[in-house]
C-alpha positions as CSV (number, residue, x, y, z in Angstrom):
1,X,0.0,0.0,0.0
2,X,2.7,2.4,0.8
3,X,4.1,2.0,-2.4
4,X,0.7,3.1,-4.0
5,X,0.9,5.9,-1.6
6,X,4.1,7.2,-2.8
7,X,3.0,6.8,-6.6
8,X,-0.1,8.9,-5.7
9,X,1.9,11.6,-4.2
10,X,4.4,12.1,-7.0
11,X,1.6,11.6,-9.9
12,X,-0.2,14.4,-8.2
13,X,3.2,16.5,-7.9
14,X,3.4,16.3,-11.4
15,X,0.3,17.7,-12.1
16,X,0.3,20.2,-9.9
17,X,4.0,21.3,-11.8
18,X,2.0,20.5,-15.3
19,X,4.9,17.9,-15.9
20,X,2.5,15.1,-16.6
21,X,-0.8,15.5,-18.2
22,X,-3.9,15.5,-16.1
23,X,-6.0,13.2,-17.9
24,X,-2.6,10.6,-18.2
25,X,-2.3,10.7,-14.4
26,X,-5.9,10.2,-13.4
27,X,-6.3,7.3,-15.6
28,X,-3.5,5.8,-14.0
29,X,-5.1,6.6,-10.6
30,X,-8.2,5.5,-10.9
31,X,-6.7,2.0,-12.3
32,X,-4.2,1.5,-9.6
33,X,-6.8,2.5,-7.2
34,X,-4.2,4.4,-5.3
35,X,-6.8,6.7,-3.8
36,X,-8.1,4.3,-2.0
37,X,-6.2,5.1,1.1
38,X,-7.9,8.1,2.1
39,X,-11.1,8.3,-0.6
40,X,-13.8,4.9,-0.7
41,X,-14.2,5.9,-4.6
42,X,-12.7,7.3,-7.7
43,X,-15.8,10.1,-7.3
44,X,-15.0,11.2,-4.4
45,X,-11.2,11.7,-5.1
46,X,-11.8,14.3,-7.8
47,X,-14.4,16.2,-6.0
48,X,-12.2,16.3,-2.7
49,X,-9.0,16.2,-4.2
50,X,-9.1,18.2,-7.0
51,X,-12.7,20.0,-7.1
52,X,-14.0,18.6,-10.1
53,X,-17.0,15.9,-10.7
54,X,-16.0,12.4,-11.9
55,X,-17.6,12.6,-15.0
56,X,-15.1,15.8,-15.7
57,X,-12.2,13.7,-14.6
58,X,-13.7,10.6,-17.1
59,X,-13.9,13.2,-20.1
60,X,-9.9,14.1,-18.9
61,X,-9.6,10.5,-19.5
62,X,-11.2,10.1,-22.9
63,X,-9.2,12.9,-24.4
64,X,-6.1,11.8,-23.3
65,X,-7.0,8.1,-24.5
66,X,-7.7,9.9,-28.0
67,X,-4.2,11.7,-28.0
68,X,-2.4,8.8,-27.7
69,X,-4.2,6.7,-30.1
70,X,-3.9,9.4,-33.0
71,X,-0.4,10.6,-32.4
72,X,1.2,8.9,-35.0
73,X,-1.3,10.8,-37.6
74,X,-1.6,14.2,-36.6
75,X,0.6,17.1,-33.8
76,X,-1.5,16.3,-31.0
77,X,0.3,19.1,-29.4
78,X,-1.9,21.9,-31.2
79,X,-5.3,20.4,-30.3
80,X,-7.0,20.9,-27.1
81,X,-8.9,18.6,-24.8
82,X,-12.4,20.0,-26.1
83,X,-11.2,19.3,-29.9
84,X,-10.0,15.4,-28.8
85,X,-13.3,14.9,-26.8
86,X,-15.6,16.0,-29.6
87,X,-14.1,12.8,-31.9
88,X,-13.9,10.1,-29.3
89,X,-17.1,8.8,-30.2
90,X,-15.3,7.8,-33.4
91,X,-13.9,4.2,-33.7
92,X,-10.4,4.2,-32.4
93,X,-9.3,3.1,-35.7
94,X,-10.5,5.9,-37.6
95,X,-10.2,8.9,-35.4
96,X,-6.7,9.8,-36.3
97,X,-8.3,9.8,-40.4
98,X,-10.8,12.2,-39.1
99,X,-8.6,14.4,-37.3
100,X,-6.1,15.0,-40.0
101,X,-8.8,15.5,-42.4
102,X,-10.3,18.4,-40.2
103,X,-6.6,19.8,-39.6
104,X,-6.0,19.6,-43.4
105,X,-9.2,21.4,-44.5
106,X,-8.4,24.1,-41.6
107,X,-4.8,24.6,-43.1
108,X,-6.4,24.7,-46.3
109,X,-8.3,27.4,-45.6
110,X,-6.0,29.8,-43.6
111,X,-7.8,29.3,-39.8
112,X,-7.3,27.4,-36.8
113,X,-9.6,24.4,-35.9
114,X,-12.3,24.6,-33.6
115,X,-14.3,22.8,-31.8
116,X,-17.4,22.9,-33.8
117,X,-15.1,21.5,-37.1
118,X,-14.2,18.3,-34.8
119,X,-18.0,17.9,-34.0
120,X,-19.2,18.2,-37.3
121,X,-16.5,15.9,-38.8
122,X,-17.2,13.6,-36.2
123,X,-20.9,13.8,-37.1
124,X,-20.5,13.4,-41.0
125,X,-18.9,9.9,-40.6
126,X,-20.9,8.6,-38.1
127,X,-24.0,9.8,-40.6
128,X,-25.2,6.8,-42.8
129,X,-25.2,7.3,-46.0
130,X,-28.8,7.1,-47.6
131,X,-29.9,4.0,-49.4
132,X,-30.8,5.0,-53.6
133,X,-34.2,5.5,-54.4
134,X,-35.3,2.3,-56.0
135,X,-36.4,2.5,-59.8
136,X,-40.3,2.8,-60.2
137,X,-41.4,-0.8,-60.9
138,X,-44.2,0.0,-62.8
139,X,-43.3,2.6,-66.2
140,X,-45.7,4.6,-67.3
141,X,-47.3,3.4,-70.8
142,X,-45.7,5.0,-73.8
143,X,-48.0,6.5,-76.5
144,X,-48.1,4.4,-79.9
145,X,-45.8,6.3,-82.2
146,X,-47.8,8.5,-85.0
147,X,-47.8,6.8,-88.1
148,X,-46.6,8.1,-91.7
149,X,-50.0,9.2,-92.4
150,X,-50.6,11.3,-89.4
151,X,-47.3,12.8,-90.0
152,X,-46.8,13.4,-93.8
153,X,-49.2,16.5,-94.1
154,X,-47.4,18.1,-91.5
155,X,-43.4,17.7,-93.0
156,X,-43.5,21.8,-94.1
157,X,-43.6,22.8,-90.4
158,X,-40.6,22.1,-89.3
159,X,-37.8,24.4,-89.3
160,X,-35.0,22.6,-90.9
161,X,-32.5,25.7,-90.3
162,X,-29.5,24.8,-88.5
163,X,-29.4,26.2,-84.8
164,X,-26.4,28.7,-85.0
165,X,-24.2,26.6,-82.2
166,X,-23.1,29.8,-79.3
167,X,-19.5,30.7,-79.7
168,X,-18.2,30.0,-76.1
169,X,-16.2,32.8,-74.3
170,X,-12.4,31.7,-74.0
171,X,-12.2,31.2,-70.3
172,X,-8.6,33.2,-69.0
173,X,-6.0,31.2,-68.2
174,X,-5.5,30.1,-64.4
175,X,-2.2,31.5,-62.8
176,X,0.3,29.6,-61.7
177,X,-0.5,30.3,-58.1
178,X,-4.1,29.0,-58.7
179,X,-2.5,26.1,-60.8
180,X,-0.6,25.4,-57.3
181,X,-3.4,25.6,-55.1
182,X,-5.5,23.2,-57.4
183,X,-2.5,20.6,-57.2
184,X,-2.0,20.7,-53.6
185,X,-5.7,19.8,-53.4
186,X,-4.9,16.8,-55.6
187,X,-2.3,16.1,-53.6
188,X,-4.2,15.7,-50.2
189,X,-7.5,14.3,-51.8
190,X,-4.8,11.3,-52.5
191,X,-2.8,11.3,-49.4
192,X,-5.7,10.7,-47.4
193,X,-7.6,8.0,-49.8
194,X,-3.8,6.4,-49.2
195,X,-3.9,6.6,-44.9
196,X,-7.7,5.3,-45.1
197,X,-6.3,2.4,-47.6
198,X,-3.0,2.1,-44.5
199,X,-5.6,2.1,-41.9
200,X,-7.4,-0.7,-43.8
201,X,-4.3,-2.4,-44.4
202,X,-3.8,-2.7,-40.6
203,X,-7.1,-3.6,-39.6
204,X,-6.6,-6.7,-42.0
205,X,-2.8,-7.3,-41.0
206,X,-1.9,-5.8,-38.1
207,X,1.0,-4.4,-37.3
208,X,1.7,-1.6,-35.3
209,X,5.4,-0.6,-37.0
210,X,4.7,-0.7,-40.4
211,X,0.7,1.1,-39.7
212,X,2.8,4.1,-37.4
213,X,5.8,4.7,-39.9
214,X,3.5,4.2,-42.8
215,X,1.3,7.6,-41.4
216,X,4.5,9.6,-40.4
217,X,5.5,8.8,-44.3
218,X,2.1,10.6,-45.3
219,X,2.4,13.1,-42.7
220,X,5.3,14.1,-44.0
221,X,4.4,14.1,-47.6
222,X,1.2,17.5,-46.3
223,X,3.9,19.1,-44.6
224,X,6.6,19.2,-47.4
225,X,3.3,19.9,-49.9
226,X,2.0,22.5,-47.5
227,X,5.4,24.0,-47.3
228,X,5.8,24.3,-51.3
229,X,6.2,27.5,-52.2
């Protein structure tokens, strides 16, 4: 017990000094159970301890659980506990492919993430996508066509001048900047169909070396596009 004691203290001296992260040090509290000693639960350790309710200490928890997990894809230093908390709902496997798309479009378009992007993203792929309409069984009946005789006396209406085809208006060049921006699009369109295809790739053959080098490869590849000026 004493030895749980003296984890407890220096777990909590660390994040008092903001050495450790909260979230990291409460999860391994709460396993360990090394607030048993003066608390009877996990609840009343946060509340008495630290002033905040368990289920604030559990969301601490799940964003921490969510940093680790998508390290490998995206800086996890730049996002905040609100941004990981808002994508936990996510499968594990997928919420480092949802964060870098969010981060991407963000960079894309000059601004920092927010909270409300993660939610939204989060959102979209949990959203089924809608069954198609099934064709109409039953199709309408089609009219007989007229015959020659219903038609003949009728051949000196038509207009048989040709439609004078509109002369299309030359469209200006796009500048090389705009060239850039269009390719850089490509660019990320495919780096991302390639860490969903990675991500597949491990779920059918797992292995954790090739799947984490394999996303720092692609990571790289947006930062050195990004960086092309």
């Amino acid at each position: 017990m004493s030895k749980l004691i003296n984890r407890l203290e220096q777990l909590e001296s660390e994040i008092e000094s903001g050495i450790r992260s909260v979230g990291k040090a409460l999860m391994e509290i709460r396993d360990s159970k090394a607030y048993r000693d003066q608390h009877d639960t996990f609840e009343a350790y946060c509340k008495e301890r630290w002033g905040f309710t368990d289920r604030h200490a559990r969301e601490l928890i799940s964003a921490e659980t969510v940093r680790a997990k998508i390290g490998t894809f995206v800086p996890v230093e730049t996002l905040k506990t609100e941004h990981l908390l808002a994508i936990s709902s996510v499968p594990a496997n997928k919420q480092g492919q949802v964060a870098a798309s969010v981060l991407a479009e963000c960079e894309e378009q000059n601004r920092k993430p927010t909270t409300k992007d993660f939610k939204a993203a989060a959102k979209e792929f949990a959203q089924p996508k809608a069954d198609p309409k099934p064709e109409p069984t039953d199709k309408p009946e089609q009219e007989d066509a007229p015959t020659y005789a219903q038609t003949e006396d009728h051949w000196e209406d038509v207009d048989d001048t040709p439609e004078q085809a509109e002369t299309p208006q030359a469209k200006p060049e796009p500048t090389a900047k705009e060239q850039a921006a269009s390719l850089k699009s490509i660019i990320k369109q495919h780096n991302a169909a390639m860490m969903r295809a990675i991500d597949d790739m491990h779920g059918v053959m797992p292995n954790k070396e090739y799947h984490a080098g394999c996303h720092i490869a692609f990571r790289n590849i947006h930062q050195l596009v990004e960086a092309w000026k």
